[in-house]
Every structure is written in structure tokens, then in C-alpha cells.
TORKOL-4160 file (C-alpha; in steps of 0.2 Angstrom, whole numbers, padded with zeros to 4 digits, m for minus):
357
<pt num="1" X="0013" Y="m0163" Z="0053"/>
<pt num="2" X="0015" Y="m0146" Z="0062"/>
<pt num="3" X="0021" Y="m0137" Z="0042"/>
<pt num="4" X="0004" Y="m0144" Z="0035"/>
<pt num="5" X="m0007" Y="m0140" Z="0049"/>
<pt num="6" X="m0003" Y="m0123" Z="0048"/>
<pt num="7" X="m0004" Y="m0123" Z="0029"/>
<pt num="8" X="m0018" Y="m0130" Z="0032"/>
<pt num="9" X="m0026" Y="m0116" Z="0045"/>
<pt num="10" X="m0021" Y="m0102" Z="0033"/>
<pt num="11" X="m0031" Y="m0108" Z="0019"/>
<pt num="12" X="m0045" Y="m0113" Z="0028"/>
<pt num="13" X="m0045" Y="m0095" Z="0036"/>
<pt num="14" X="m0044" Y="m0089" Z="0019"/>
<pt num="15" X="m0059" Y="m0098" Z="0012"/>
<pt num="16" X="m0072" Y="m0088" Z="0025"/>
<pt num="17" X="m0083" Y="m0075" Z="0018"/>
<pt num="18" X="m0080" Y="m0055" Z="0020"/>
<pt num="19" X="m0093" Y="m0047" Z="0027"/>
<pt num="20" X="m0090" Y="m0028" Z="0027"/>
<pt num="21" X="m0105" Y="m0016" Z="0032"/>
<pt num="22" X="m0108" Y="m0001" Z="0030"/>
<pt num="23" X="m0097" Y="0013" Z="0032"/>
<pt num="24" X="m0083" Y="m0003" Z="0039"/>
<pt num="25" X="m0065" Y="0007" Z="0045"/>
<pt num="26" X="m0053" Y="m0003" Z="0032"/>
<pt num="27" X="m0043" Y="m0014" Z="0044"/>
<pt num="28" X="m0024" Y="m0017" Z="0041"/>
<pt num="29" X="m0021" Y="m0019" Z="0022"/>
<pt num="30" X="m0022" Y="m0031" Z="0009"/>
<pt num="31" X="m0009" Y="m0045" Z="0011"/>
<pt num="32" X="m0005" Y="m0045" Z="m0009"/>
<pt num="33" X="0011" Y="m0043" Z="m0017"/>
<pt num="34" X="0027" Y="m0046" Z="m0015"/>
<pt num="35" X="0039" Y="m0037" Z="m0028"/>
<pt num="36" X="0041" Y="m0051" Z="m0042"/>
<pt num="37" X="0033" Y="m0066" Z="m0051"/>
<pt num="38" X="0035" Y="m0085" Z="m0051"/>
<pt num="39" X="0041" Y="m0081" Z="m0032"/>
<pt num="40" X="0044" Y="m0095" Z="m0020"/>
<pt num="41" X="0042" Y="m0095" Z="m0001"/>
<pt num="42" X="0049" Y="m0106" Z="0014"/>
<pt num="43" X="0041" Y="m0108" Z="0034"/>
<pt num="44" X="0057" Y="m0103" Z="0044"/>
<pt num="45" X="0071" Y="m0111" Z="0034"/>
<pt num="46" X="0060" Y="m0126" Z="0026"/>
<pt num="47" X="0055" Y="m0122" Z="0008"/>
<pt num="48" X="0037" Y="m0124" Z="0002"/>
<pt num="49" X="0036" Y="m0138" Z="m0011"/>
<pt num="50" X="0026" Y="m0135" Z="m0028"/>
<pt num="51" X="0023" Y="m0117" Z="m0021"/>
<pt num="52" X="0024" Y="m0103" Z="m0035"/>
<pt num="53" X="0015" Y="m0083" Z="m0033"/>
<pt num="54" X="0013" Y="m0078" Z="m0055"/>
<pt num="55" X="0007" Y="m0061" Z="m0045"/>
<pt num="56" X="0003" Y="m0056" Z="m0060"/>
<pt num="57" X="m0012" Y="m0052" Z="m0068"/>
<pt num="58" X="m0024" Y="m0044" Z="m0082"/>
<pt num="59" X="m0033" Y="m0027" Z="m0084"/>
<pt num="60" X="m0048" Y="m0040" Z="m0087"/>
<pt num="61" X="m0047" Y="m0046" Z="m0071"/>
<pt num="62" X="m0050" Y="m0032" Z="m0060"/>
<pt num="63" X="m0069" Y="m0037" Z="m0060"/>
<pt num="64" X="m0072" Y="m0036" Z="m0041"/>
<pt num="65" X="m0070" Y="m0025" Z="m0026"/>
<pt num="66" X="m0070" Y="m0029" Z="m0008"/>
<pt num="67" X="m0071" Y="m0016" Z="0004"/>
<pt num="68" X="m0056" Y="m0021" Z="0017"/>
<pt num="69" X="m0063" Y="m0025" Z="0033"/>
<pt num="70" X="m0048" Y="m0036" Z="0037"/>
<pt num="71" X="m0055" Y="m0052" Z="0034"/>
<pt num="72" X="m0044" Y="m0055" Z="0018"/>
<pt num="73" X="m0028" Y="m0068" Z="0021"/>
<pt num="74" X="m0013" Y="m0071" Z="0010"/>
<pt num="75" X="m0019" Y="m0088" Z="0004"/>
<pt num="76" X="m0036" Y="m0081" Z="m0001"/>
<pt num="77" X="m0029" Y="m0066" Z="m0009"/>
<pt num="78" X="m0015" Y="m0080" Z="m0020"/>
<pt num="79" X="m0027" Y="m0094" Z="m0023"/>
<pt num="80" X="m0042" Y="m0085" Z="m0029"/>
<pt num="81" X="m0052" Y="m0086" Z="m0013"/>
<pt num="82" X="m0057" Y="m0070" Z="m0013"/>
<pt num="83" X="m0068" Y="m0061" Z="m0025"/>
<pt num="84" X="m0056" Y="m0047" Z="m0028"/>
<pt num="85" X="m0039" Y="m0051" Z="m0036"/>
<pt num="86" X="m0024" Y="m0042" Z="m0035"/>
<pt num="87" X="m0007" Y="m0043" Z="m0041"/>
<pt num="88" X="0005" Y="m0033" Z="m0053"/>
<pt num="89" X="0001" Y="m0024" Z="m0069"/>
<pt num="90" X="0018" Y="m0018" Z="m0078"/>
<pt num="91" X="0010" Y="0000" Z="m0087"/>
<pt num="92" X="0021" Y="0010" Z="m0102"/>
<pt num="93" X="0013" Y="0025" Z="m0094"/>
<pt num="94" X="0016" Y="0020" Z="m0073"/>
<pt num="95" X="0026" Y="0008" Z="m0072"/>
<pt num="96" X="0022" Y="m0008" Z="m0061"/>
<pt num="97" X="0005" Y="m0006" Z="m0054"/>
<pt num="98" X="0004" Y="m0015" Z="m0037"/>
<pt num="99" X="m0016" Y="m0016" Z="m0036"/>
<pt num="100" X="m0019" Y="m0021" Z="m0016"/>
<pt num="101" X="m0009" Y="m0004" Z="m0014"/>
<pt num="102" X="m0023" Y="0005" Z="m0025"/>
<pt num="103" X="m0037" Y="m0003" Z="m0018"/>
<pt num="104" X="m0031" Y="0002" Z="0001"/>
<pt num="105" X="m0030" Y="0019" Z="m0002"/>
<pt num="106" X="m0044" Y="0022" Z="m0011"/>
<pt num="107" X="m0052" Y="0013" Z="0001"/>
<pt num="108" X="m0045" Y="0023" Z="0017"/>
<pt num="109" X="m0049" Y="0041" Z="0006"/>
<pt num="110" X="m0066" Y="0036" Z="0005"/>
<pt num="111" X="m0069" Y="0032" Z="0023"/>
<pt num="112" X="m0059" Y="0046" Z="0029"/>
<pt num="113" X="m0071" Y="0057" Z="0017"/>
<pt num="114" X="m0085" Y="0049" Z="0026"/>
<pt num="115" X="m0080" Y="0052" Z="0043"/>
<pt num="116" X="m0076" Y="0069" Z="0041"/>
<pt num="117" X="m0090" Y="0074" Z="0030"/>
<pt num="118" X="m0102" Y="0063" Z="0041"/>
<pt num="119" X="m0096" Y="0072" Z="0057"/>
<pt num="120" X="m0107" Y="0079" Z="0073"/>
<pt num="121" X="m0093" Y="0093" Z="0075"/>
<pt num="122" X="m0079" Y="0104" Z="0070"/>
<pt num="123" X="m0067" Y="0091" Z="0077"/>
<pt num="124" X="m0064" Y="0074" Z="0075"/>
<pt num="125" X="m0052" Y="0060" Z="0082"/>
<pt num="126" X="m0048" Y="0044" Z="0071"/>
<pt num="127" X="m0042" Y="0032" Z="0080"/>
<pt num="128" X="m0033" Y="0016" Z="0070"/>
<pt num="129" X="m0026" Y="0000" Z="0074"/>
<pt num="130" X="m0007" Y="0001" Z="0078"/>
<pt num="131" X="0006" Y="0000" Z="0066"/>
<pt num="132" X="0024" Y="m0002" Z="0078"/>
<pt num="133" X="0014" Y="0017" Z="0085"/>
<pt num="134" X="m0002" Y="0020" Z="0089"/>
<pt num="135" X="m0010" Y="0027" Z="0074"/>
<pt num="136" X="m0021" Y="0041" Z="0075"/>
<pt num="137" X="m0029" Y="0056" Z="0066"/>
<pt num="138" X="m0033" Y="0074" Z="0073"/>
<pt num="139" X="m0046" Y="0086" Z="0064"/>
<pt num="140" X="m0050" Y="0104" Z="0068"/>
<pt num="141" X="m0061" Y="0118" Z="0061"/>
<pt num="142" X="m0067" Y="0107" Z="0049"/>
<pt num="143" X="m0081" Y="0119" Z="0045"/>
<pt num="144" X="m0070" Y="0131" Z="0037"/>
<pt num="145" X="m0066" Y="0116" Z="0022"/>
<pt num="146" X="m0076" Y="0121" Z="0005"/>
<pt num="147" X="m0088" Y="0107" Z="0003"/>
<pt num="148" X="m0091" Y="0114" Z="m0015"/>
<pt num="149" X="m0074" Y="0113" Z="m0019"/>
<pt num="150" X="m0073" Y="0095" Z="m0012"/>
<pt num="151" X="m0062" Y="0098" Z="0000"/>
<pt num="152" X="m0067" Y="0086" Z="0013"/>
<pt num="153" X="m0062" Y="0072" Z="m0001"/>
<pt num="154" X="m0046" Y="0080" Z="m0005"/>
<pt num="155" X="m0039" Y="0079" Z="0012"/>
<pt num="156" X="m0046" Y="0063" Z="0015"/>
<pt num="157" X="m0035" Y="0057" Z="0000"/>
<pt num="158" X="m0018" Y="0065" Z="0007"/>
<pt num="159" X="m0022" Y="0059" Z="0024"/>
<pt num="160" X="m0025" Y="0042" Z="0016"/>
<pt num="161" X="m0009" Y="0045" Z="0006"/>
<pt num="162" X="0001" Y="0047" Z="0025"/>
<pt num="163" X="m0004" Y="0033" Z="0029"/>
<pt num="164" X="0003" Y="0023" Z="0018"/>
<pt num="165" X="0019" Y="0032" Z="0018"/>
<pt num="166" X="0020" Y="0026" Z="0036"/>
<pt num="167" X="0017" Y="0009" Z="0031"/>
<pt num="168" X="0032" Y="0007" Z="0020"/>
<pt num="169" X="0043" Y="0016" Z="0031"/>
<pt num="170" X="0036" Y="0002" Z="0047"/>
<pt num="171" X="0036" Y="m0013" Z="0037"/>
<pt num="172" X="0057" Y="m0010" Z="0034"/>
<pt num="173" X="0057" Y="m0006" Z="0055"/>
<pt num="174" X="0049" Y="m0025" Z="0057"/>
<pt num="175" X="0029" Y="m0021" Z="0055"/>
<pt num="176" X="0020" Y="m0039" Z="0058"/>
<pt num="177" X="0004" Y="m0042" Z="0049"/>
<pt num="178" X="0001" Y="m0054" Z="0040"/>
<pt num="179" X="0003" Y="m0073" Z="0044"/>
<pt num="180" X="0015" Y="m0067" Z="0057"/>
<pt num="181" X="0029" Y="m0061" Z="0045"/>
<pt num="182" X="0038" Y="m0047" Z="0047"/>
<pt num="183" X="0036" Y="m0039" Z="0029"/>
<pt num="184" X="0052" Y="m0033" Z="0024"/>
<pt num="185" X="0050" Y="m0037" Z="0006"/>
<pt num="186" X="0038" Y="m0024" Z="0004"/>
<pt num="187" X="0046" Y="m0010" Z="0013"/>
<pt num="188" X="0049" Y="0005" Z="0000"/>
<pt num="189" X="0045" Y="m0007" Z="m0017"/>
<pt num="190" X="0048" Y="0003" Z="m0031"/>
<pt num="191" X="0030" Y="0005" Z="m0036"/>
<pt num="192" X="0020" Y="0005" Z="m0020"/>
<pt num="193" X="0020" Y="0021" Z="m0016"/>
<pt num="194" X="0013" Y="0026" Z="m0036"/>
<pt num="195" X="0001" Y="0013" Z="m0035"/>
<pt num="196" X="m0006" Y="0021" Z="m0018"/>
<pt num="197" X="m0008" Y="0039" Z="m0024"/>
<pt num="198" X="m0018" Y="0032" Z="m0040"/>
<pt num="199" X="m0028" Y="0024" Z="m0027"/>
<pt num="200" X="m0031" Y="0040" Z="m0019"/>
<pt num="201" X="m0034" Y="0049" Z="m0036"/>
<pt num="202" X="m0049" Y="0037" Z="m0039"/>
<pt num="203" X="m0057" Y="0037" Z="m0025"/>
<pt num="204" X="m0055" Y="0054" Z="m0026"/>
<pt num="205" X="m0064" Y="0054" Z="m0044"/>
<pt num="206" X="m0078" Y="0045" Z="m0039"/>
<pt num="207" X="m0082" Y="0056" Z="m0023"/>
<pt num="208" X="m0081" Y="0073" Z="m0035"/>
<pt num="209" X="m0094" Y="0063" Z="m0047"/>
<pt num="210" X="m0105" Y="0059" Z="m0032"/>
<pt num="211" X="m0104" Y="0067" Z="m0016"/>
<pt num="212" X="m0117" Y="0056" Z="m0010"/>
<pt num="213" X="m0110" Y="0040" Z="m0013"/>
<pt num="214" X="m0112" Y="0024" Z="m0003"/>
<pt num="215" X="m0099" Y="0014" Z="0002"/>
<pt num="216" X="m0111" Y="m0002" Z="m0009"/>
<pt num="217" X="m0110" Y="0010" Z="m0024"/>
<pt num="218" X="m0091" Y="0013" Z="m0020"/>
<pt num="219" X="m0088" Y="m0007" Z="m0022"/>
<pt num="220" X="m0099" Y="m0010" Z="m0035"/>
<pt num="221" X="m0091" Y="0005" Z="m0047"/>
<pt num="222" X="m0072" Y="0005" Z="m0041"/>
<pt num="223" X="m0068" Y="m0009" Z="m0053"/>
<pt num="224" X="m0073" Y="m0001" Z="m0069"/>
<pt num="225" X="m0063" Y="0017" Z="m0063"/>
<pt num="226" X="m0049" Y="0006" Z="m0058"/>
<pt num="227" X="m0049" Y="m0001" Z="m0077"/>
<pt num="228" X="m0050" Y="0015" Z="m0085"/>
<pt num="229" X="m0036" Y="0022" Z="m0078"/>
<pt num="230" X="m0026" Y="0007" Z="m0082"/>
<pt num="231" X="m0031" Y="0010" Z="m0099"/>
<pt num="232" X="m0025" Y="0030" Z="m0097"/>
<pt num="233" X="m0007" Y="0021" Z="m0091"/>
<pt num="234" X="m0005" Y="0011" Z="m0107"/>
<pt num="235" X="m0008" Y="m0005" Z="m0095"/>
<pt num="236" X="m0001" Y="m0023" Z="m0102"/>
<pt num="237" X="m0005" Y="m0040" Z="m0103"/>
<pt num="238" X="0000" Y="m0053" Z="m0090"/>
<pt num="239" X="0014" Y="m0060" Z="m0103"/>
<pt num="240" X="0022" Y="m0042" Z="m0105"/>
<pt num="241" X="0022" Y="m0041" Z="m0085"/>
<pt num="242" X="0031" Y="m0056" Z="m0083"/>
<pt num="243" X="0045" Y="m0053" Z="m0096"/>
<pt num="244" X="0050" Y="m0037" Z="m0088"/>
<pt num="245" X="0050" Y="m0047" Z="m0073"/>
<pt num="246" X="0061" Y="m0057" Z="m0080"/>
<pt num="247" X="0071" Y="m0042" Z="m0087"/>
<pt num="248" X="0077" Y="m0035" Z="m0070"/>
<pt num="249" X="0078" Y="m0052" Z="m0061"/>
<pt num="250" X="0093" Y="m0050" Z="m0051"/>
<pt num="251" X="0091" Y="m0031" Z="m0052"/>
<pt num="252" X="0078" Y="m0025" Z="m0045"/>
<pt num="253" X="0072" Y="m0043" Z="m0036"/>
<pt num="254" X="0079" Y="m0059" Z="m0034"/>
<pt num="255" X="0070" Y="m0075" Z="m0042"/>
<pt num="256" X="0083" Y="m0087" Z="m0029"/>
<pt num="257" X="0075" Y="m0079" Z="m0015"/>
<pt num="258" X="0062" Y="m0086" Z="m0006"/>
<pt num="259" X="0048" Y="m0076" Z="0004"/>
<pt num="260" X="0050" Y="m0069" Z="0016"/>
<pt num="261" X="0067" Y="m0065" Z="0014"/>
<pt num="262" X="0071" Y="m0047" Z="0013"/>
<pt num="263" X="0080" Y="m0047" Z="m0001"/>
<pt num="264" X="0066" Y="m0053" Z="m0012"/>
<pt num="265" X="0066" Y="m0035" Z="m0017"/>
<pt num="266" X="0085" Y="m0026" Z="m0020"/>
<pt num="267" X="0081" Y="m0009" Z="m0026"/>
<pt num="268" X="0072" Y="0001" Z="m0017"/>
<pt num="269" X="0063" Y="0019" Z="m0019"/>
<pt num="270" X="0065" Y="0029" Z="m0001"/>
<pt num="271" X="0059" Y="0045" Z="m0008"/>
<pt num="272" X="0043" Y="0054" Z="m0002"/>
<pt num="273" X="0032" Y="0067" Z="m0007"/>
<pt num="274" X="0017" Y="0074" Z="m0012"/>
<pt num="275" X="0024" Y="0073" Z="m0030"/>
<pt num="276" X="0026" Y="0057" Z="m0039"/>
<pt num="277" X="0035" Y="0050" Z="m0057"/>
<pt num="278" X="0031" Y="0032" Z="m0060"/>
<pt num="279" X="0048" Y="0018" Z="m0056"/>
<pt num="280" X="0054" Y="0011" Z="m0072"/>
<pt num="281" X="0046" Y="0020" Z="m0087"/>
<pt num="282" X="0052" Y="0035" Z="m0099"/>
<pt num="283" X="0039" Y="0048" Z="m0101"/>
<pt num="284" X="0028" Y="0039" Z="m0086"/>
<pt num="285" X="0013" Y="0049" Z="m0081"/>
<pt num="286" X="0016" Y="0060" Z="m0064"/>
<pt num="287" X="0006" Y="0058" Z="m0052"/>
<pt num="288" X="0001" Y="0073" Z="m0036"/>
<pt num="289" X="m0008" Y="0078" Z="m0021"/>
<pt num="290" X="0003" Y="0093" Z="m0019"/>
<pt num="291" X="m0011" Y="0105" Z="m0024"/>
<pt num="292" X="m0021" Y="0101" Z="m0007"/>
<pt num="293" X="m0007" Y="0101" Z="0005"/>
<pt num="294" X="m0011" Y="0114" Z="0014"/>
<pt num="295" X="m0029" Y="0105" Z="0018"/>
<pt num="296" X="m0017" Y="0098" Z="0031"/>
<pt num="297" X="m0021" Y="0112" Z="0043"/>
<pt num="298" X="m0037" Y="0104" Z="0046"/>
<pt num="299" X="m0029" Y="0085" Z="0049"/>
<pt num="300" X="m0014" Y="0078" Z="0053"/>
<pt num="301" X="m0010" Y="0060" Z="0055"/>
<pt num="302" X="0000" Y="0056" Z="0070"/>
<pt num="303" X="0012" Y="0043" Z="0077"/>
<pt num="304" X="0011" Y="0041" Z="0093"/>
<pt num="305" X="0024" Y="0032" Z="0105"/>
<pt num="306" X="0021" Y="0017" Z="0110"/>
<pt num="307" X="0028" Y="0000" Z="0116"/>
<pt num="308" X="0048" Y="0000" Z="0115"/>
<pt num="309" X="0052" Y="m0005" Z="0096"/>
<pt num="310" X="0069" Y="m0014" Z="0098"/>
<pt num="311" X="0072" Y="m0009" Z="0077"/>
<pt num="312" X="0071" Y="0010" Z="0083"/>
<pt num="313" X="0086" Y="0008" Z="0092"/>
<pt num="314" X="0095" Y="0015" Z="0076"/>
<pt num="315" X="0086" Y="0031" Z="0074"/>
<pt num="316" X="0094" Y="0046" Z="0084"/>
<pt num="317" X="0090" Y="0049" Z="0104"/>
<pt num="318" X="0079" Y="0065" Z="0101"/>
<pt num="319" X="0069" Y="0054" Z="0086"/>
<pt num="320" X="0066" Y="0040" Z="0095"/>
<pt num="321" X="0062" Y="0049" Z="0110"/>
<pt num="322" X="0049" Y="0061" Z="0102"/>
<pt num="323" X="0031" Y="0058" Z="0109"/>
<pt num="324" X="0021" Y="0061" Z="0090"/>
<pt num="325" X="0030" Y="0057" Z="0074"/>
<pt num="326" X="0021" Y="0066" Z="0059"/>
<pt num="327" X="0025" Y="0065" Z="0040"/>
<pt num="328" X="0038" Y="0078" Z="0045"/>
<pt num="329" X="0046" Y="0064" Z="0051"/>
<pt num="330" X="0043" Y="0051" Z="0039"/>
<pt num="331" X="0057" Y="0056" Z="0028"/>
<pt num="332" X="0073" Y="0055" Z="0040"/>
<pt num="333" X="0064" Y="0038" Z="0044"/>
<pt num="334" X="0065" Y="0034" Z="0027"/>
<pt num="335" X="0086" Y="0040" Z="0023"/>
<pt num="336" X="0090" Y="0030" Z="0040"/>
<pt num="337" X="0083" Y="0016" Z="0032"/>
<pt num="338" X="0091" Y="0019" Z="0015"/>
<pt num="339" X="0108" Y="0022" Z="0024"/>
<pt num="340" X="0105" Y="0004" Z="0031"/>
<pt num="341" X="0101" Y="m0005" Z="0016"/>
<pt num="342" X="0116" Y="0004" Z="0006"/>
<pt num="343" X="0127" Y="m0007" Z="0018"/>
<pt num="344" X="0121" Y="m0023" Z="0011"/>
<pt num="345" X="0129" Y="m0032" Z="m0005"/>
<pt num="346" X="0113" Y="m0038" Z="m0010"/>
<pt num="347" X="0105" Y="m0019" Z="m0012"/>
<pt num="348" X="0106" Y="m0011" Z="m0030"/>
<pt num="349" X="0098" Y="0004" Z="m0027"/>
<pt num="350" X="0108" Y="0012" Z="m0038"/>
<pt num="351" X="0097" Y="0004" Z="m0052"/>
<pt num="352" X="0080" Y="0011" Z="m0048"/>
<pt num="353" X="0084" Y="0024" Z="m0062"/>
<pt num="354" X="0085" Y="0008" Z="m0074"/>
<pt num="355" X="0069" Y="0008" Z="m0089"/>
<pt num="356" X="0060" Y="m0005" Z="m0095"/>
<pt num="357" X="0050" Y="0002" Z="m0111"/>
């Protein structure tokens, strides 16, 4: 009774409408997708009968955008619930496409544009929900960015781009937000990371064409952005997803697992920077916010201590001890974990060199 209530209570939640206003900070992320297709799940150690995520989808079906203003939920987001859909799209060109991680970060850059453009002063703090540290971001002498170059856009797309950085490297350190699950699968998936830069490349494309632009406009025209460069990627149809799913089953994923075991996902991509090749592919497309890093002199996201996070126990004395972590940071986060999962039999992150076309 208890397993079906609560099945119960997450699709009802899912079924309520998203209101997002105007100018709405994007809250959390989208709780969409897990590393795989025809994935299975269990509540603690009791599988879910006749329970099956394709996670897969269509260029076609990237019709709809919803601003994130947290109200999405994991049943909605599976079962069609909510107007958007997301899942995976395997591309000759990038790779696996993880939508949800596009739609965040294209979503975060255009607030963060909006924020700083929309300022009263020079400086500005952001503050944002927690993830494991308090998450917060610090602007100054913002009246010496070019506004004719777009320069407020193109920091707000790397700035958007740290933060999902973070997010990978606190899902592995035992993030909870979604259907209180720790999301391990997700932690370093070997096309998130891609997916959210492409993300911050469209936003960014649609603030150059229209500096002006409404957060109403943004929703209504991010779908047919998000197609076209899908198109540029050489994206593919739902069968061809699934049978190079199927190709690294037991590779790069596990299809005996069952969510939200960890090891859904066995290889891993722990690498970080400003300058991206798509997982997978031969001759992928490349993908860079390099060319604005030094924007980061007007903004820097920061971490800032926080409760005592029993996973950060691993991490050396003067890390764990430091008051603000900064993307400075994020790669010896990142190898610590790597060193970690390298341990376990089930990891093959020796195979993320492995192609698929």
C-alpha cells in the first residue's frame, strides 16, 4: 500500500501545471535522463513492475519549451505530463544529446543575461538554492562589459556553464533532488557536460539575434533553435538511438541495473573545461566558451561552505576546509572522484574513447 501511495503521489504531483512568470530564476534542473534506454527502476530494494524509461526520442519532438521554474517532476517529464519532452538523441556530429541538460543551461544563460543586463548597479549578487554548498554568484564592474559585443550574454553563458559543472561533480558527492534520490547515475554521464555547453551556445544565439528578448519569446522560439542545431549535429531517429544503446550495453551502461543504482552508468567522462569534443563520435563537432573566459573577471560563481557533507570526508583537509570553492576547484573535485570510481569493478572508464559511428 505504502509503494503505491507513493507511486501514486509522484504522478499526481507531476500532473499540475507550470506556471513560470516572467523573468522566473530556473529552480534546480530538469529530472530527465538517466544514461541508457529501456531502463528499469526499484523503491529501495523492491523492483517496479511493468516499469520501462525508452528515454529516447525524435528531433520532431522537441515541439515545446518550458522555462524551469522547478515545478517539473520525474513522472511528468517520463510519461508525457509535461509539455516539454526530453530524453536522448544519439548525433553522428555530438554524440548522445541529453536534452534536459540543454534546456537547463540555456535556460540559466538567459536569466543570468537578464539579471546582469537588467541591473541597478555595477554589482550584483546572485543568490541560488543550495546544491551540498550554498550557491552563489558575485558581479563587479559590470559597466566596463561591451554591450555591443554582447558581452553580458557571453558571461552569462560561461557562468551558466559553471554551474553545471558543479552539478556533476555534487551529484557523485550525494546531491538529493529529485524524488529524494541521490543522483549518482548522473554524476559525469558521458554527454552531459556537451549537451549543457550546446545549451549555452543557443541561448547565446538567440540573445545575439535579439538583445531585447523576452523570456515568452525565449520559450516560444527555443524549440526551433534547439532543432536546428540538431540538424548541424547529423541528429538521428529514435531507432538509431536505441541500437547504439544497445551497442555499448554493458560498456558504457548496464541494462541489469535498475535506477537508482549507481552503476546504471559505467563509464564516465571527469574532464572539465572550457573546451569540449563530443563522447563517442569520430570527427564530432567541438564545442567552446573558451574565447570569453576572461569575462570571468566580472563574475565568479562561488561555493560556499556549508552544512557538514559526510561524502567530503574524502577530499583533503585544506579542501574540505576552504570557506569558497570556485571552478578552480572543480577539477581536483572531479579526479578524486575519478580515483574513487577507478576502484570499482563495475567502472570502465577506460572505454570512453570507444566510437559508435
Amino acid at each position: 500500500m505504502k509503494f503505491a501511495f507513493l507511486l501514486f503521489s509522484l504522478l499526481f504531483a507531476s500532473l499540475q501545471p507550470s506556471f513560470a512568470s516572467t523573468d522566473t530564476v530556473p529552480v534546480g534542473l530538469r529530472p530527465c535522463c538517466a544514461f541508457g534506454t529501456g531502463l528499469k527502476a526499484e523503491l529501495g530494494s523492491v523492483p517496479v513492475p511493468f516499469f520501462s524509461i525508452n528515454n529516447v526520442l525524435d528531433i520532431e519532438d522537441i515541439d515545446a519549451h518550458e522555462f524551469n521554474d522547478g515545478s517539473s517532476s520525474v513522472v511528468g517529464s517520463l510519461f508525457g505530463a509535461s509539455k516539454e519532452s526530453n530524453g536522448l538523441i544519439f548525433s553522428n556530429k555530438g554524440g548522445f544529446i541529453d536534452t534536459a541538460h540543454v534546456r537547463d543551461t540555456a535556460d540559466f544563460t538567459f536569466y543570468l543575461y537578464h539579471s546582469i543586463k537588467n541591473r541597478d548597479s555595477d554589482t550584483l549578487s546572485i543568490e541560488l538554492t543550495e546544491e551540498l554548498r550554498e550557491r552563489r554568484i558575485e558581479l563587479t564592474n559590470l559597466g566596463q562589459l561591451d554591450s555591443k559585443n554582447h558581452e553580458e550574454a557571453k558571461l552569462a553563458a560561461v557562468l551558466a556553464f559553471r554551474l553545471a559543472q558543479w552539478h556533476e561533480i555534487a551529484q557523485w558527492y550525494g546531491l538529493v533532488s529529485v524524488g529524494g534520490f541521490k543522483e549518482y547515475p548522473s554524476a559525469f554521464s558521458p554527454e552531459d557536460l556537451y549537451s549543457n555547453m550546446l545549451g549555452a551556445h543557443i541561448a547565446l544565439e538567440m540573445i545575439k539575434i535579439n538583445p531585447n528578448i523576452t523570456q515568452k519569446k525565449f520559450v516560444i522560439l527555443f524549440p526551433q533553435y534547439f532543432r536546428k542545431h540538431l540538424k548541424r549535429l547529423d541528429a538521428q531517429d529514435k531507432d538509431t538511438t536505441i541500437d547504439r544503446f544497445k551497442a555499448i550495453d554493458g560498456i558504457w551502461w548496464d541494462s541489469s541495473k535498475r535506477l537508482p543504482d549507481k552503476w546504471v552508468v559505467k563509464t564516465r567522462d571527469y574532464h572539465f573545461s572550457l573546451d569540449l569534443v563530443p563522447n563517442g563520435v569520430s570527427d564530432g563537432t567541438p564545442s567552446s566558451l573558451s574565447a570569453y573566459a576572461h569575462l570571468e573577471e566580472f563574475g565568479q560563481f562561488q561555493l560556499v561552505k556549508a552544512d557538514n557533507i559526510k561524502s567530503f570526508d574524502i577530499l583533503p583537509d585544506a579542501l574540505k576546509s576552504k570557506e569558497i570553492w570556485t571552478f578552480e576547484d572543480f577539477q581536483t573535485l572531479a579526479n578524486i572522484a575519478k580515483a574513487e570510481d577507478d576502484k570499482h569493478t563495475n567502472n570502465r572508464n577506460d572505454a570512453l574513447s570507444m566510437k559508435l559511428n
